[in-house]
Structures are given as structure tokens and as C-alpha cells.
C-alpha positions in Angstrom: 58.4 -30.3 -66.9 61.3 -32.6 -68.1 64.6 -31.4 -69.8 63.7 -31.5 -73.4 59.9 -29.9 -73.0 59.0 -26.5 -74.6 56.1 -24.7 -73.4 54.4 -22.0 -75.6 52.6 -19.1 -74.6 50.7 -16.6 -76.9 49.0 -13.6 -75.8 47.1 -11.7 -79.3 46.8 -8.7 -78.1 45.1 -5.3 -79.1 48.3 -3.4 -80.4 50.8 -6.9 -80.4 50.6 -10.4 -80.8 53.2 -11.8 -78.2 54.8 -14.9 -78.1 57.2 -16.7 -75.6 59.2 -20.1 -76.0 59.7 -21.6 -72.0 62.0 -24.6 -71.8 62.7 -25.9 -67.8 65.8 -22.8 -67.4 63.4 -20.5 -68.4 63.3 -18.4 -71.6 64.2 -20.0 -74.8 63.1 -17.1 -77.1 60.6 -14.4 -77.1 58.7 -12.4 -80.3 56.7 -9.6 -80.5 54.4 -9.1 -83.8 52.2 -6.3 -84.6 48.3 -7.6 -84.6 46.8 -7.9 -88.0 43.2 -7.0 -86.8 41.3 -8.0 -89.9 43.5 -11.6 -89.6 44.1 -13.1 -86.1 45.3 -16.1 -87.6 48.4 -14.3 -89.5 49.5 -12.8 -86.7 49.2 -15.7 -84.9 50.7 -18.1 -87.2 53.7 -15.6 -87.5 54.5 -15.3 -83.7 54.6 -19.5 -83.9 57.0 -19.3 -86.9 59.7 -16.7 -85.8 59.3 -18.2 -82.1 59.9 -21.8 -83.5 62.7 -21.0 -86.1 65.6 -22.0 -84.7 63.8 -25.3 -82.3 62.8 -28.9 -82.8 58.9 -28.1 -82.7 58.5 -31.7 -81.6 59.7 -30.7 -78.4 57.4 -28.3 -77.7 54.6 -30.2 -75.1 51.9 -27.8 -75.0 50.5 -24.4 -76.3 48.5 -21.5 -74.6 46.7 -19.3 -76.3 45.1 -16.0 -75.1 42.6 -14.7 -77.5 40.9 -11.3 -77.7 38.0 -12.9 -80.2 35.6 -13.3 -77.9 36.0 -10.2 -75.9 35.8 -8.1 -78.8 33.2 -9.5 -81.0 30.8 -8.9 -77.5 32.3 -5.3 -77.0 32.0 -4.2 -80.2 27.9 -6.5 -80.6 29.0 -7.9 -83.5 27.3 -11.3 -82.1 25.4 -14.0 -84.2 21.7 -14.4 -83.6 20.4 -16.7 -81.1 17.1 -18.5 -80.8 17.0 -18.4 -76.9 14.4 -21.1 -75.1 13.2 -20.4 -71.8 11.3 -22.6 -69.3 11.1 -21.1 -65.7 7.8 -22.4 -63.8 5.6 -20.3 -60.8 7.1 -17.9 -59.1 9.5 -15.9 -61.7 9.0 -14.1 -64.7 11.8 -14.6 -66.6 10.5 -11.6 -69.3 12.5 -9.6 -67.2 15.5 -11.0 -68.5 15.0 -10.9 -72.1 18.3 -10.9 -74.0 18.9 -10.9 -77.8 16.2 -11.1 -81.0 14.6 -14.1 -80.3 13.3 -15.0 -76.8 10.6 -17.5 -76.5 9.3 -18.9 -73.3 7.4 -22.5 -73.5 5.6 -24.1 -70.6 6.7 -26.6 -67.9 8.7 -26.8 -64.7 11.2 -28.9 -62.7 11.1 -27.4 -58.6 14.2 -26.8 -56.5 14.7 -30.9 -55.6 14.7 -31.4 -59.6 11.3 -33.1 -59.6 9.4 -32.5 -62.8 6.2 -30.5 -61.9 5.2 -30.2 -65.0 6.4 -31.2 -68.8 7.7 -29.1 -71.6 5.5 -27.9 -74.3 7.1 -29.9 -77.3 5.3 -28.9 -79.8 5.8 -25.8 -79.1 8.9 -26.8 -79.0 9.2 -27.7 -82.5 7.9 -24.4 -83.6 10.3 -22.3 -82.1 12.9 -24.5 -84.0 11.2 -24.5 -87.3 10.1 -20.4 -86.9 13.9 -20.0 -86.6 14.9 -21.6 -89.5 12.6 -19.0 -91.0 14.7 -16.1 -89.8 17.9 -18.3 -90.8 19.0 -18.3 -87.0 21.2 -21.6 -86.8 22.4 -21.5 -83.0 20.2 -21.6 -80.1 20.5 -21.7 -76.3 18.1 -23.8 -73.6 17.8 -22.4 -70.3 15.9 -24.3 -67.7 14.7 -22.7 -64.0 16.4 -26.0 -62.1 18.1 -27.6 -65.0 21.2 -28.0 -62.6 18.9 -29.5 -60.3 17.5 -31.7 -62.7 18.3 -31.4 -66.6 16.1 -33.0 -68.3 13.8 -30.6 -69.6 16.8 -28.7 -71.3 17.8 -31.9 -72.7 14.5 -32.7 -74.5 14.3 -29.1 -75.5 17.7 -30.1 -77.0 16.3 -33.1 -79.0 13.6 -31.4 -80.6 15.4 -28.8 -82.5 18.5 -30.4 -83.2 17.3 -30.9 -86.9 16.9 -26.7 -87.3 20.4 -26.4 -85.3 24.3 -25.6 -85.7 24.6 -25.3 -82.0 22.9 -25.4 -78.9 24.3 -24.2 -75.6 22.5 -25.7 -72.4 22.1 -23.7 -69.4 23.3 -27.0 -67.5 26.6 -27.4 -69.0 27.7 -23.9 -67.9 28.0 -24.2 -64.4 26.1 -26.0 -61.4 25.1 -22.0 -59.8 21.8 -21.5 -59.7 21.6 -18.7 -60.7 18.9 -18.9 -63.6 19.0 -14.9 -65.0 23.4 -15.5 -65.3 22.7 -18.7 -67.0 20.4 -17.5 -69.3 22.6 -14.7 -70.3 25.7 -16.7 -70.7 24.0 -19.1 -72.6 23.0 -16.7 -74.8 26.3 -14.8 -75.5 28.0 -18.4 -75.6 26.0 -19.0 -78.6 26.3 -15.6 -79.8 30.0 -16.1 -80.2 30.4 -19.9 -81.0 30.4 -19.6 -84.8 33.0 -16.7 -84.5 35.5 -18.9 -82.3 35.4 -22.3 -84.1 36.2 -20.4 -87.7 39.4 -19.4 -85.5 39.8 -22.4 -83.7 39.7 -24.5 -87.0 42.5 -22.1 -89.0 44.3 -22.2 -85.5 44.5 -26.3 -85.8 45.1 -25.9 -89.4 48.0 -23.5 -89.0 49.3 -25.9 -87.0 49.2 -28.9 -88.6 50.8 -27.4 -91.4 53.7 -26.4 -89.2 54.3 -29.9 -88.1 53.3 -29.3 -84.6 51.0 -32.2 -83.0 51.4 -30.6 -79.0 48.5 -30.0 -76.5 46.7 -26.7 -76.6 45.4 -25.0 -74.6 43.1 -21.7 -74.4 43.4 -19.4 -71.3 40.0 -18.7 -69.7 39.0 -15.3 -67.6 40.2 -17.2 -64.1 43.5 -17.3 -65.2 43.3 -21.0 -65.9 43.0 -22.9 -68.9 41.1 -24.8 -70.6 41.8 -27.8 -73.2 41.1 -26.4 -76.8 38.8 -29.2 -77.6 36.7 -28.1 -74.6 37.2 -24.6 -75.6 35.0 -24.9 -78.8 31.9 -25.8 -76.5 32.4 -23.0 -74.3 34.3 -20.3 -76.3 32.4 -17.8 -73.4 35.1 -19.1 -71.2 37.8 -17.4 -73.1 36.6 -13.5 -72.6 38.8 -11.3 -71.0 41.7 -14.1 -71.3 44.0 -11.3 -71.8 44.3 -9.7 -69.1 44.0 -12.8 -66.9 47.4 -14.1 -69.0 48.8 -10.5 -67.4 48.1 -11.6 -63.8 49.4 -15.3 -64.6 52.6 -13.4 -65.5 53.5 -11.3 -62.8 52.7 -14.4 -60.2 55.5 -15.9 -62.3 57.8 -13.4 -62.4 57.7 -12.4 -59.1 57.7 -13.7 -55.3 54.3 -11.9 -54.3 53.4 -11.4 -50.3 51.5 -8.6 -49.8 48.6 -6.5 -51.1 49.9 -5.0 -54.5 48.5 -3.4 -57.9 49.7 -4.8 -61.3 49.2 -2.5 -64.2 50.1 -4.0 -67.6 50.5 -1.1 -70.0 50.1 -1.8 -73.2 49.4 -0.4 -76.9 45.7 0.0 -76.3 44.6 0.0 -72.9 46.2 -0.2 -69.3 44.9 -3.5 -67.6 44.7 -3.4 -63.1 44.2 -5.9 -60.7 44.4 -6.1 -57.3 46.5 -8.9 -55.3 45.5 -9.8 -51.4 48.0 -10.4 -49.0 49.4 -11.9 -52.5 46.6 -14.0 -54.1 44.5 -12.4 -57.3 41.1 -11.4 -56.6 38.2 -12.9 -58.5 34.9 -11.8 -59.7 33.4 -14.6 -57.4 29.7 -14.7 -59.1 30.9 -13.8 -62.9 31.2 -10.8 -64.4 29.0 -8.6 -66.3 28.9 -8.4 -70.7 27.1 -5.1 -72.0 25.5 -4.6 -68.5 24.6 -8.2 -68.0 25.5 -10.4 -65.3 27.1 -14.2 -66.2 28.2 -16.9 -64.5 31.7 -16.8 -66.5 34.3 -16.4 -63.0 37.2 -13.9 -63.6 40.3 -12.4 -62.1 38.9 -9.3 -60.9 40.7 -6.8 -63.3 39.8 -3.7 -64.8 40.8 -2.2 -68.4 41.1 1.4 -69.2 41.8 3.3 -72.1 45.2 4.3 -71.6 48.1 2.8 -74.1 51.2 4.2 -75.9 48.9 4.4 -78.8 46.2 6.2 -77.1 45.7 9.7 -79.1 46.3 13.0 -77.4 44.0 15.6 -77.8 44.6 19.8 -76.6 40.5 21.8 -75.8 41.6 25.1 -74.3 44.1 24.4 -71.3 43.8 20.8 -71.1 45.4 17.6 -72.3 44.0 14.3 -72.4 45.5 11.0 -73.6 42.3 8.3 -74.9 40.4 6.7 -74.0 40.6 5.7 -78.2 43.4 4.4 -80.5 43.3 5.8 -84.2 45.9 3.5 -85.2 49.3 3.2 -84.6 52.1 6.0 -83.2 53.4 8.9 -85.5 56.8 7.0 -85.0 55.3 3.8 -86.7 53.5 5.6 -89.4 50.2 6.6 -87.9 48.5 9.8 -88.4 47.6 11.2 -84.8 50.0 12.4 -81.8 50.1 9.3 -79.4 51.1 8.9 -75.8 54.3 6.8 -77.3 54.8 10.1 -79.5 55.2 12.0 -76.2 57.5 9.8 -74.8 59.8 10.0 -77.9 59.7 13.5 -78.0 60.9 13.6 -74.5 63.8 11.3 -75.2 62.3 8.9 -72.1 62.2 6.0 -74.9 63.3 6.1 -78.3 61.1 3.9 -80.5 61.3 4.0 -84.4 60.9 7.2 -86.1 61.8 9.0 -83.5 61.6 12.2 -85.9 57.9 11.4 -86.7 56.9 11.9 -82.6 58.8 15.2 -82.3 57.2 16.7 -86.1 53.7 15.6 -84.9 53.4 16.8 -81.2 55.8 19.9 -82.2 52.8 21.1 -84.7 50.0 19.7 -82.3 51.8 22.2 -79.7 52.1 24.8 -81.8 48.3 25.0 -82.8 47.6 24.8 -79.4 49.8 27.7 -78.3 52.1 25.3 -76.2 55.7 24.1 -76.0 56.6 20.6 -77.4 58.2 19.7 -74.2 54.8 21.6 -72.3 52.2 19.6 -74.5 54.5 15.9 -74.1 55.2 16.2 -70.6 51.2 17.3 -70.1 49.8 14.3 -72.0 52.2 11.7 -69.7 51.2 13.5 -66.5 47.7 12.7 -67.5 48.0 8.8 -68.5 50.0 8.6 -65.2 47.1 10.6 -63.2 44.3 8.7 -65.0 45.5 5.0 -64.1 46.3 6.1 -60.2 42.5 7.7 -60.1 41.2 4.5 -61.7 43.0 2.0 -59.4 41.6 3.8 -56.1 38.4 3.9 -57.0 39.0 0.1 -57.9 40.3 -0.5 -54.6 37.6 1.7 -52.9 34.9 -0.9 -54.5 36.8 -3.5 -53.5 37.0 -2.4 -50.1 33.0 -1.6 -49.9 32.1 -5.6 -50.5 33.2 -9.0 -50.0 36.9 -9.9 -50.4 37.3 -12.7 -52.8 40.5 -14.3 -53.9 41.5 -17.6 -56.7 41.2 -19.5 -53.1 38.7 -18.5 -50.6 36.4 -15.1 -49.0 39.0 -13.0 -46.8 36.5 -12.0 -43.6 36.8 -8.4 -43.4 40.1 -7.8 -45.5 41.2 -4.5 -46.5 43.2 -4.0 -49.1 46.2 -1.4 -48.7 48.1 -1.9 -51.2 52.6 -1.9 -50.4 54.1 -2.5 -54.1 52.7 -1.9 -57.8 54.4 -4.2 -60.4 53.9 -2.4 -63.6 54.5 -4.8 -67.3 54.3 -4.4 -71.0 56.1 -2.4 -73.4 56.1 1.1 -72.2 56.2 0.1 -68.6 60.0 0.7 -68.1 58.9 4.8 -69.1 56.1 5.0 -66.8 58.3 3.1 -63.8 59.8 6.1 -62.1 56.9 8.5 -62.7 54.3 5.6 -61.5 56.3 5.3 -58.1 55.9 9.0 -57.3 52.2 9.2 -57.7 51.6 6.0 -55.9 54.2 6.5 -53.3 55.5 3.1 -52.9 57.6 0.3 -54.3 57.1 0.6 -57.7 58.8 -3.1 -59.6 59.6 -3.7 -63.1 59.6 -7.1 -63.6 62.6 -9.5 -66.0 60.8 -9.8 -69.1 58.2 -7.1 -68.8 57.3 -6.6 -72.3 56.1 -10.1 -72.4 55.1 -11.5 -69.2 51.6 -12.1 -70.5 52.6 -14.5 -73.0 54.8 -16.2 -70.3 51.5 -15.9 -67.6 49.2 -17.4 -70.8 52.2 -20.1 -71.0 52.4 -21.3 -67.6 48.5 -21.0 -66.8 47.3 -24.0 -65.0 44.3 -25.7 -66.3 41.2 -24.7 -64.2 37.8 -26.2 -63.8 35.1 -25.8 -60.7 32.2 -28.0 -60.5 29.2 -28.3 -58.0 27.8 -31.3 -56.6 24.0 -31.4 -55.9 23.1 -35.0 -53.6 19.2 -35.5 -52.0 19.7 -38.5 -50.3 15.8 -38.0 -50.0 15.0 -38.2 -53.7 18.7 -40.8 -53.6 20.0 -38.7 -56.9 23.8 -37.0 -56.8 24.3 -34.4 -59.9 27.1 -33.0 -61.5 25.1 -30.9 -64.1 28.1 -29.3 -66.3 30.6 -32.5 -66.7 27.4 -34.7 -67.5 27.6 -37.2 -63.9 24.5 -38.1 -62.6 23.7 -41.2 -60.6 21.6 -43.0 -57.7 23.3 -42.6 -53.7 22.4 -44.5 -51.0 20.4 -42.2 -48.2 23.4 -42.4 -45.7 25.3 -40.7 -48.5 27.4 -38.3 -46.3 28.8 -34.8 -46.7 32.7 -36.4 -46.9 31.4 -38.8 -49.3 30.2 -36.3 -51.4 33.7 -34.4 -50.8 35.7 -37.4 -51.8 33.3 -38.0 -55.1 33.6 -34.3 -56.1 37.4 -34.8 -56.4 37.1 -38.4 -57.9 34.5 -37.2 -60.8 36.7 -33.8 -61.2 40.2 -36.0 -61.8 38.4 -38.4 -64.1 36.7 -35.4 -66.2 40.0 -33.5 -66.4 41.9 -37.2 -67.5 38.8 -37.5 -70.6 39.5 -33.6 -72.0 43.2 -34.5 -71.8 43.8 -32.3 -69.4 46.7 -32.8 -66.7 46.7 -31.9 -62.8 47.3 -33.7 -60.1 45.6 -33.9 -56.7 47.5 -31.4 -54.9 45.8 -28.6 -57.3 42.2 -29.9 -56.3 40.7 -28.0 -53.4 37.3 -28.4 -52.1 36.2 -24.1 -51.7 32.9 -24.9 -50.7 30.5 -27.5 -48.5 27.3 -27.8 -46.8 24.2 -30.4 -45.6 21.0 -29.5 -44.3 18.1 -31.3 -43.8 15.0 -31.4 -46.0 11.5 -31.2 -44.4 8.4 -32.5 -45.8 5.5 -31.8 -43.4 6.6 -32.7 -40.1 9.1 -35.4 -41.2 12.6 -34.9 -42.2 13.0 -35.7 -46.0 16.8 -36.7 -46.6 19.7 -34.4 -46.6 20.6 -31.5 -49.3 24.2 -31.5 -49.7 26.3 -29.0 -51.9 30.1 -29.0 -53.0 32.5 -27.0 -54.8 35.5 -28.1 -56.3 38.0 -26.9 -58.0 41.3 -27.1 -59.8 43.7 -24.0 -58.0 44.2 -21.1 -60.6 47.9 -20.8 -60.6 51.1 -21.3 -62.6 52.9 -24.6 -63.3 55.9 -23.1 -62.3 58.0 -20.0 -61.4 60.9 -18.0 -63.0 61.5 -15.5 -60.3 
């Protein structure tokens, strides 16, 4: 980072839209804007002004942006329809993993060594296409058994309805798992979601252009890395769950983490967890789940709950609950419900805006329910502090019950016990103290709290992984989502496949206009085994991972 360059981060929140200016002594400027939920783009374009106001704007070198678009267009099924394509072979019926309004299946098969067994139906094909024009479905999504083995079949599949198509996402240019039920379903919610995220993407390069800002930006993905915005439009998937993921990025910034911990980011609308090993995030190794399905899209393991300073509080008989909902905002900012921010107001713990407006609306609230104000405020806190304890330990007792993964490698047998919570976002300073007794242990409140997601999303790392597939028997190496696929000699060798993994990675990241450097690339997984045909051995099948390490670019602890 030299002297003069200014890194951006925005984090568009549920509640707020945050923004923070980072120059190389930390800090330059910070804004929080309420989010305008029926206009992203305002709220986004007016966290860029204030934050920019009083800068050169051609000094800042790169933007980050964390989006809840995706997320909440899949949460809330309010998805495009897809045409989905499906070609699986013997041996699986891939009926059983039906997803969305139209889902065709079409002959022909490509085995496990990516040999073509049998070829695609095209005329059939071509029907699909043309039937879909009929229903005025414009994006589509090709999922082959072995296309990561071989993708040829998605490809022509690709060529033969391009004429009926917006947009076609390949099963192939997701990821080189092969997993063929998670690549059909992220295929299918990647299309679902495409048309959505460009419209945003274009008024996002369109705000600012007409700001006079020509930096890099970026897009922060579920693994806490980021991806180039370009790139982004391809695979707008990538981006769910971003916020929360800009929360972790921020706490490894702000802080000098060791040990097993908890961070809790409270904010308007929900209370985001995740867990830290022996100070390392954890991550969804295989991919998370959207509306019950399972995807290949890797994230930090997190998990969200209903619990904000806008979350409504609600009296039936004896007992008080806070959420899971928001009805809008806080009595004290002009909403119409008794929040969790209401209670803390008329507790005198915080004292944000109409402070009057919080003590009026839980005093009447109490009142109908036969309670004290102070009864009916303290009640609702205790509850929203009980509520995210119980959730974290049953989070930890899952985690504890399976495989440990972290941003870096499997921990054999770890348990997690956690010795500090770091707590962030705008109530966070209210629920420190209370948070530390129901844990029982360090409880740390971070510089910069309220916005340490938009300084995570600012200082986000860009991120790929990518899975090299060589049979020296058939001589054929495959890199199936960054497009590389090329002859090899049959004394290709594991290490050679190593040093090619990196090589292919570097020059992919150097095309997207991404910058790393080798010191980020790790190799996370490898492997060679011989193929047997009959009673001969058949050439070698070797497999690599690689990837860029998740992490921040650097620290302001």
C-alpha cells in the first residue's frame, strides 16, 4: 500500500450502509447511512459521496463492496426463472435433484476419465431452447455428470441455445468439485440471480463514473475474499452471504487473534457468529446450503440470527421475546413498534435519537402488559443476550460433532473451547458488559466497532481456489473453471502438477486484474494414484487444490 493510496470499503447492510476510507495510517474517514431498501444504489452512492467529500478521489486504488443483493433476493425467492439442462449418464438419476420450473434432462454421457461415452441429444437440445423462449425464460444453466472432467458436452449444450439466451451458467466454470447435485444447484441459483446483480452492478459503475472515480473494484465473496467486479458479473452466486464474511475480515484486522474465540457482530437486523480456531475462521469446506440445498459456493462458517437493535419486542403472558423480525426502524428513529434499541434507551445504557420516543413506547407496551418500564426493558435485553449465548453453543456443539475446517487446512480432532468473544457493530458497546457475564470470559470491544465490516470488506484479499484434474493415461491436464486445458506428457508428475496449479492460478488472477503475490498461493490439497485397466496400469490420476489465502492485506491492530 504506498503513501498516497486510499482503500475503500463498503458493507450495505440490512439496517445501514457503512462505509470506511483506509489510507496506509489507518482510518481516513468513516460514514454510516441508513439503507434505502427499495434503492441500493442511493444508499450506496451516498456512503461514496460523504466518505469522499473532503479527498482527492484519484487517490483512492481500490473499492470493496459487500452486497446483501444476492442473499436476499434467494431468501426472500424472489429469483428469475431458469431453463436448467441436465445430462448425467448410467448410474444416477439426477430427477432427484430437480430445482426450479424448468428442468429438462437430454441424453448422453462423459465417464469419470472425461471420455465421451455417448453424445448429447442436440436436437433436443434445440427444443429445450426454443420451448423456453415460449415461456419467455431468457437465462439458463448446463450441468454435465463429468463436465469438470471433461466439458465438452456443457459447452455444445452452450452453443445450441445461445440464440434463445441472456445468460448461461456452466456447471464447469463453477468449481472443479465433483460434486454434480451442488453444481447443479449453484448453477441454477447463479442464473436465478444474474439479471438481478448486473442491473446493480451496471448503476454501481455508472455511479461511479459519474463521481470521477476510475479505481479497481472489487466484490467480497462468502470466503471472505474478493473477487474482481468484472468476474463478479459471471458469478454474482459468489457474492451471498458477503456480509457477514466482511464482519470476520474485520475483526482479523482489528485484532491480534490466538486462540479459539466467538465474534458476534450486532447489528440493526440480525446478530452474525462465527467461530475462530486456535485463531483462523472456520469455513463451510463443501459450500453451504440456499433454501435447503447444498452448493458448491465455500463460506466462512457463520451463522445469522434474528436478533438486532431493531428487532420488535413482543409481551404473551409472562414472557418477553426480542425478534426474530424487524417492522422497521426504532421508536427513537420514528418507527412504530418497541425495539430492542428502545429498551436500551429507556434504560439510559445508550442514548440514541429520540430518546423520549423509546421511553413513551415501552412505558405503554409495559403498561398493557401489567409490567414496569424498567421490568419490560431490562426483560427484552436479558433475552437478546440469552438468545445469542444459546445459539452460539449449539453452533459450537455442531462444530464440535464433525470435521474441523479452517480458511487453511482440516484441524485432526480439534475442539473448539472458546477463551475471548470480540463483539462489533453499533449496539455492541451496550451489550459488552452484559455479553461477558453470560459467556464468562474475555469479552473485547474492538477500535472502530461500529464499522469494522466495512474496514474487513476493505482489506479483504482477493480469493480464488481451483482444481487440477491430469491422466497421464488419457495425456489431458484440466483446469475446468479458469478455462486451461492442455496435452501432458505421461511422466507428468504430482510436483509438476503442483508447480502448474500455481503458474495457471498467478496468470488467471494477472488476466481478471487481480493482484497477489506468491506468498498468498498455497497448495491445500494433492494426490496420485494409479489407474487400472484390466490387469495393466493405465497412467496416473492426479488432483490439486490451490488457492489464494483468505486474509486481510493488512492490519490496524
Amino acid at each position: 500500500m504506498a503513501a498516497s493510496d486510499l482503500y475503500l470499503g463498503l458493507d450495505v447492510g440490512g439496517t445501514h450502509t457503512d462505509a470506511v476510507l483506509i489510507g496506509d495510517k489507518g482510518i481516513v474517514s468513516h460514514y454510516k447511512a441508513v439503507t434505502e431498501h427499495t434503492n441500493l444504489l442511493l444508499s450506496v452512492r451516498r456512503a461514496i459521496e460523504e466518505i469522499t467529500r473532503d479527498v482527492d478521489r484519484k487517490k483512492i486504488r481500490r473499492i470493496n463492496l459487500s452486497t446483501t443483493l444476492s442473499t436476499n433476493a434467494i431468501v426472500e425467492d424472489k429469483l428469475e426463472d431458469v431453463c436448467v439442462i441436465i445430462s448425467s449418464g448410467p448410474g444416477i438419476d439426477p430427477d432427484n435433484f430437480r430445482i426450479g420450473k424448468s428442468f429438462n434432462l437430454i441424453e448422453g454421457s462423459i465417464d469419470h476419465r472425461g471420455k465421451e461415452v455417448k453424445g448429447i441429444d442436440a436436437k433436443a437440445v434445440a427444443g429445450i431452447g426454443s420451448d423456453a423462449v415460449k415461456k419467455k425464460i431468457k437465462t439458463f444453466a448446463a450441468v454435465t455428470k463429468f463436465s469438470t472432467r471433461n466439458p465438452d458436452h456443457e459447452n455444445q449444450i452452450a452453443e445450441k441455445i445461445r440464440s434463445s439466451s441472456d445468460f448461461i451458467t456452466l456447471g464447469h466454470k463453477l468449481s472443479g468439485q465433483l460434486s454434480f447435485p451442488r453444481r447443479i444447484v449453484t448453477a441454477y441459483f447463479n442464473s436465478a440471480v444474474w439479471r438481478l446483480y448486473n442491473s446493480f452492478a451496471d448503476a454501481i459503475a455508472g455511479g461511479l463514473d459519474e463521481l470521477g472515480i476510475s479505481a479497481e473494484v472489487n466484490v467480497l465473496k462468502a470466503d471472505g475474499g474478493t473477487m474482481p467486479f468484472a468476474f463478479s458479473r459471471d458469478i454474482p452466486v459468489e457474492s451471498i452471504l458477503s456480509g457477514p464474511a466482511a464482519s470476520v475480515m474485520g475483526i482479523a484486522a482489528l485484532c491480534d487473534i490466538t486462540q479459539d474465540c466467538v465474534m458476534l457482530d450486532i447489528g440493526g437486523t440480525t446478530t452474525d457468529i462465527a467461530v475462530f480456531a486456535d485463531g483462523v475462521p472456520l469455513i463451510e469446506n463443501e459450500g453451504i446450503s440456499l433454501q435447503s440445498y447444498p452448493t458448491l459456493v465455500r463460506a466462512l462458517k457463520t451463522r445469522s440470527i434474528g436478533v438486532g437493535g431493531d428487532s420488535v419486542i413482543r409481551v404473551k403472558g409472562k414472557a418477553i421475546t426480542v425478534g426474530p423480525d424487524r417492522k422497521g426502524p426504532a421508536m427513537a428513529a420514528g418507527g412504530n413498534e418497541p425495539t430492542l434499541v428502545d429498551a436500551l434507551n429507556s434504560l439510559k445504557i445508550i442514548s440514541y435519537m429520540d430518546t423520549g420516543a423509546s421511553a413513551a413506547g415501552i412505558a405503554a407496551m409495559a403498561k398493557k402488559a401489567g409490567l414496569s418500564a424498567a421490568k419490560l426493558a431490562g426483560g427484552a435485553f436479558d433475552c437478546a443476550v440469552e438468545r445469542i449465548r444459546e445459539e452460539v453453543q449449539a453452533m459450537i456443539d455442531g462444530i464440535n460433532n464433525r470435521p474441523v475446517y479452517t480458511i487453511h487446512e482440516m484441524l485432526e480432532g480439534k475442539k473448539i473451547i472458546p477463551r475471548k468473544v470480540y463483539v462489533m457493530g453499533g449496539p455492541a458497546k451496550a451489550f459488552r458488559e452484559k455479553l461477558a457475564g453470560a459467556f464468562g470470559v474475555e469479552t473485547v470491544l474492538p477500535e472502530n466497532y461500529d464499522v469494522a465490516n466495512a474496514i474487513g470488506a476493505a482489506l479483504a484479499k482477493t480469493t480464488i481456489e481451483i482444481e487440477l484434474y491430469a491422466d497421464t493415461g488419457r495425456g489431458e491436464l484440466i483446469i475446468p473453471n479458469i478455462g486451461v486445458r492442455r496435452k501432458i506428457a505421461s511422466a507428468y508428475t504430482v510436483k509438476d502438477a503442483e508447480r502448474d496449479a500455481k503458474k495457471h492460478l498467478a496468470s488467471h488472477l494477472k488476466e481478471v486484474g487481480a493482484v497477489s503475490s506468491e506468498a498468498d498461493t498455497e497448495i491445500i490439497e494433492s494426490s496420485s494414484f494409479n489407474m487400472v485397466d484390466g490387469y495393466y496400469t493405465a497412467g496416473r490420476d492426479i488432483r490439486v487444490k490451490c488457492q489464494i489465502k483468505p486474509g486481510v492485506i493488512k492490519r490496524l491492530s
